[in-house]
N, CA, C and O of each residue as an XYZ file, in Angstrom:
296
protein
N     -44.083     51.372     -0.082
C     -43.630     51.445      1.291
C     -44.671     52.127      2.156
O     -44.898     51.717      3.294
N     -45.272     53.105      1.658
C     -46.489     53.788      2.472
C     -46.380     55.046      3.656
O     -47.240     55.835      4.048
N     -44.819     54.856      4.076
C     -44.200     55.656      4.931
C     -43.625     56.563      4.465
O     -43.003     56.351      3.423
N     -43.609     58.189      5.175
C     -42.845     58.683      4.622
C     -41.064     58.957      5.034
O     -40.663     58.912      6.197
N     -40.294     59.192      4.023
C     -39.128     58.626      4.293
C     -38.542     60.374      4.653
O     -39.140     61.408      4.357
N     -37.242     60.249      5.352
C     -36.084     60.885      5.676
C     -35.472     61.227      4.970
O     -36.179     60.932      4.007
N     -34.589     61.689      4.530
C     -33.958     62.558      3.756
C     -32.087     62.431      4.860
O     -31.980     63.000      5.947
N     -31.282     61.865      4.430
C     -30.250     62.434      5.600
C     -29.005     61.818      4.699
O     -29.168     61.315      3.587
N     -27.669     61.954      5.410
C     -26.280     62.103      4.662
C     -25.599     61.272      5.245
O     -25.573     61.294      6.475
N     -24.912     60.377      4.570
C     -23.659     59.665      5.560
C     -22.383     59.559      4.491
O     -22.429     59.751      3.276
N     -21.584     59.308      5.057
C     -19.977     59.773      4.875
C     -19.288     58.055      4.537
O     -18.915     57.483      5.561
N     -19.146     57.396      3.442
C     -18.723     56.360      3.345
C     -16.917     56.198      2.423
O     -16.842     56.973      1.469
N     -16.287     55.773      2.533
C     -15.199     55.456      2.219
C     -15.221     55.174      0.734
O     -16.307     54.878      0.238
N     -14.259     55.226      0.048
C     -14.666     54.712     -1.308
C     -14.518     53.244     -1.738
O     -14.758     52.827     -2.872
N     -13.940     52.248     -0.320
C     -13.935     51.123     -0.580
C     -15.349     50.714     -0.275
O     -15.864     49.869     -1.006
N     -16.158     51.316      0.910
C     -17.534     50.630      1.535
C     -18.175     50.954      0.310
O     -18.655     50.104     -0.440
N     -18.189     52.408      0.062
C     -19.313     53.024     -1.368
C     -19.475     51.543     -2.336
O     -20.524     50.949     -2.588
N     -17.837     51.124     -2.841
C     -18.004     50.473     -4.052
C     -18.549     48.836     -3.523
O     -19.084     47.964     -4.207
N     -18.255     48.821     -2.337
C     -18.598     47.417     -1.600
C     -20.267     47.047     -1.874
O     -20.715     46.098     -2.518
N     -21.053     48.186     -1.124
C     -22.195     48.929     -0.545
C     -22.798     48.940     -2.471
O     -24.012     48.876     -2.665
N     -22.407     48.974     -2.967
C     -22.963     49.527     -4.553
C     -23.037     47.684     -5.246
O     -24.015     47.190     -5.806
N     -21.866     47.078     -5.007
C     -21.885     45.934     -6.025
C     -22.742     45.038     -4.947
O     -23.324     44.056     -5.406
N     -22.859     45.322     -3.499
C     -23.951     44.345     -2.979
C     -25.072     44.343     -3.511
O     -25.585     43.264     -3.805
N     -25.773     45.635     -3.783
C     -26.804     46.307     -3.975
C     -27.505     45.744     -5.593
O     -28.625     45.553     -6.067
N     -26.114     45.638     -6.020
C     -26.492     45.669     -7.806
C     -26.572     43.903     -7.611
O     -27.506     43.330     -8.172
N     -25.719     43.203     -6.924
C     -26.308     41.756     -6.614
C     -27.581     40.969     -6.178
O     -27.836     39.833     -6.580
N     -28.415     41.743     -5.248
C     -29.398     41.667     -4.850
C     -30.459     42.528     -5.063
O     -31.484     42.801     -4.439
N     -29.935     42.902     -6.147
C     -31.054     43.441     -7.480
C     -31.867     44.467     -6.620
O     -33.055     44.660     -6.877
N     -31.083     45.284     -5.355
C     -31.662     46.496     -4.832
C     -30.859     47.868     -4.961
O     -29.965     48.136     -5.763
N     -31.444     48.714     -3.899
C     -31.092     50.099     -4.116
C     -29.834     50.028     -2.837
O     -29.947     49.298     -1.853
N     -28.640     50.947     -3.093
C     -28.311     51.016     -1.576
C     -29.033     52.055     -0.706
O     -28.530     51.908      0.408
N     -29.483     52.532     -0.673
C     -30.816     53.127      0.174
C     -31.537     52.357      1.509
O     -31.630     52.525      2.725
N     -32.011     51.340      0.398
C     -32.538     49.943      0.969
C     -31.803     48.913      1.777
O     -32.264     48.052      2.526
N     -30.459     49.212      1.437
C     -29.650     48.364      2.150
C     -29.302     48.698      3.600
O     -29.049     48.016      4.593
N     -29.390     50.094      3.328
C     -29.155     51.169      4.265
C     -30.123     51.092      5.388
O     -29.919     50.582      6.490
N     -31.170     51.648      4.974
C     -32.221     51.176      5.926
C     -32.532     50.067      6.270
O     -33.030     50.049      7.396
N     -32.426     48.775      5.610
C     -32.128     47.623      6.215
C     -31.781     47.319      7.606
O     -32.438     46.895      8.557
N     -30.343     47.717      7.417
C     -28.961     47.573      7.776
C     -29.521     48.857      9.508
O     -29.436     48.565     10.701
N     -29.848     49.702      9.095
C     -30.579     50.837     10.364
C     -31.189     49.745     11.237
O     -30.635     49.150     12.161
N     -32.558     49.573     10.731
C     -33.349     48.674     11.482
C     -32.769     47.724     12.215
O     -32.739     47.859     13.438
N     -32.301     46.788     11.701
C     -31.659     45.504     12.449
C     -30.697     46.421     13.815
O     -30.476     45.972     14.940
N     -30.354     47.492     13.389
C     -29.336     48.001     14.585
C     -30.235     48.476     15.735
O     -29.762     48.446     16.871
N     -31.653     48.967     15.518
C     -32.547     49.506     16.324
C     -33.607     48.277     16.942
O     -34.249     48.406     17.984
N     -33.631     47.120     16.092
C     -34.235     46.101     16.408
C     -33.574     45.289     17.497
O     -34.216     44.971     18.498
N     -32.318     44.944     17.335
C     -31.297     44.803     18.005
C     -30.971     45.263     19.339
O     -30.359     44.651     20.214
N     -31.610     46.766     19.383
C     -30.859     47.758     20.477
C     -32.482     47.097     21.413
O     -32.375     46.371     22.401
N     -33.304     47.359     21.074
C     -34.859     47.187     21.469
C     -34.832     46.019     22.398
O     -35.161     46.025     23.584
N     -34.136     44.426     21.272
C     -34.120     42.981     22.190
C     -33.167     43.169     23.674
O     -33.185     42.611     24.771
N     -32.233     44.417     22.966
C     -30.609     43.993     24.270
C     -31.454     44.680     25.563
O     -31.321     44.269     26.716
N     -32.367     45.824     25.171
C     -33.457     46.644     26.525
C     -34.170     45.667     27.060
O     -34.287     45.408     28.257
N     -34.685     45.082     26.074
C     -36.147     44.209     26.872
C     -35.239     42.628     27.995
O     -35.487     42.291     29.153
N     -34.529     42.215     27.303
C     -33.751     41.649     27.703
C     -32.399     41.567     29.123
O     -31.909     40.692     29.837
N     -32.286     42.723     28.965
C     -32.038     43.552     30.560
C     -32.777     43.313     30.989
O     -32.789     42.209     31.535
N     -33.973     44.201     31.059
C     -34.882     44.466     32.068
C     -35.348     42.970     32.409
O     -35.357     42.755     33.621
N     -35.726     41.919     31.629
C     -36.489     40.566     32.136
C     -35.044     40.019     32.922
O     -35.289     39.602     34.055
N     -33.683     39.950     32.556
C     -32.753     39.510     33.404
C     -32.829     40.653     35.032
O     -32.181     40.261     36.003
N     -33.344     41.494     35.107
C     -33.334     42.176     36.096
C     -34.384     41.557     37.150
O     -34.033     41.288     38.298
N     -35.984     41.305     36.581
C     -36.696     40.837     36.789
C     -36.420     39.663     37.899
O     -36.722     38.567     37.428
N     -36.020     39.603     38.996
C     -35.723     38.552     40.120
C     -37.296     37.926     40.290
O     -36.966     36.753     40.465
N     -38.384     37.913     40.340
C     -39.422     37.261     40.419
C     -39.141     35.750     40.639
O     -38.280     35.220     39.937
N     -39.635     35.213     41.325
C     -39.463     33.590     40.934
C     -38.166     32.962     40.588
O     -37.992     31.896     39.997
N     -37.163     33.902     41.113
C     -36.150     33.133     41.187
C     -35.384     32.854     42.657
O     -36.042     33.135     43.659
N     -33.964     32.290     42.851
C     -33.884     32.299     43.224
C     -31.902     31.851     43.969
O     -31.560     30.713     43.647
N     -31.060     32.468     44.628
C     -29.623     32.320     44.593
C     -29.010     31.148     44.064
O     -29.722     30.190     43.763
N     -27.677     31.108     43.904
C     -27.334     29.938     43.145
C     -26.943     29.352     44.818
O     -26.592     28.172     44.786
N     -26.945     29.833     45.932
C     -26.362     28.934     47.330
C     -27.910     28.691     47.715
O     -27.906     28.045     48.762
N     -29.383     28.975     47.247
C     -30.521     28.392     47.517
C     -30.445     27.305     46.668
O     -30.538     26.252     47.299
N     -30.288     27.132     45.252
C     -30.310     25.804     44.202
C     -29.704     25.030     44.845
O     -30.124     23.876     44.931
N     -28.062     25.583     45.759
C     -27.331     24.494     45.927
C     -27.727     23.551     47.303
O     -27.508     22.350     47.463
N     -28.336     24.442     48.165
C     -28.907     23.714     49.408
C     -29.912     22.663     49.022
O     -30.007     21.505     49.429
N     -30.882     23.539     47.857
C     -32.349     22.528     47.825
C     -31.610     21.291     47.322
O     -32.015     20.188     47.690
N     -30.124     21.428     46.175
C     -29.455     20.224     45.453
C     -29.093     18.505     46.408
O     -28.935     17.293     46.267
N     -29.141     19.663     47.399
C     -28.361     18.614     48.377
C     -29.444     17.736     49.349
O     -29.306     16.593     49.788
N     -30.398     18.541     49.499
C     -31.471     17.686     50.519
C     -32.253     17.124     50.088
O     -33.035     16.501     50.806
């Protein structure tokens, strides 16, 4: 991995634990790995929904939907 890793605690149910454990032992990984997986995609995720705002904010070159509808008509 090359990075160095975190150290931290989370609080799981004993249905997720055993859920979270037989995924793990299926896909021949650690739940650790699943874990951090499972992190990323939530931060990767959070990153697209920011950038994605901001370019919907971005009015540049656009223009009202009662301008589309005038140019529609003439």
């Amino acid at each position: 991995m090359g990075t160095t890793l975190k150290r931290t605690t989370i609080f799981l149910t004993e249905e997720q634990h055993e859920r979270l454990r037989r995924l793990a032992f299926e896909q021949r990984t650690s739940m650790a790995k699943l874990l951090r997986d499972a992190a990323l995609e939530i931060l990767e995720d959070e990153e697209d929904m920011r950038e994605g705002l901001k370019a919907l904010a971005d009015e540049e070159g656009t223009i009202t939907w009662e301008q589309y509808q005038r140019q529609r008509t003439e």
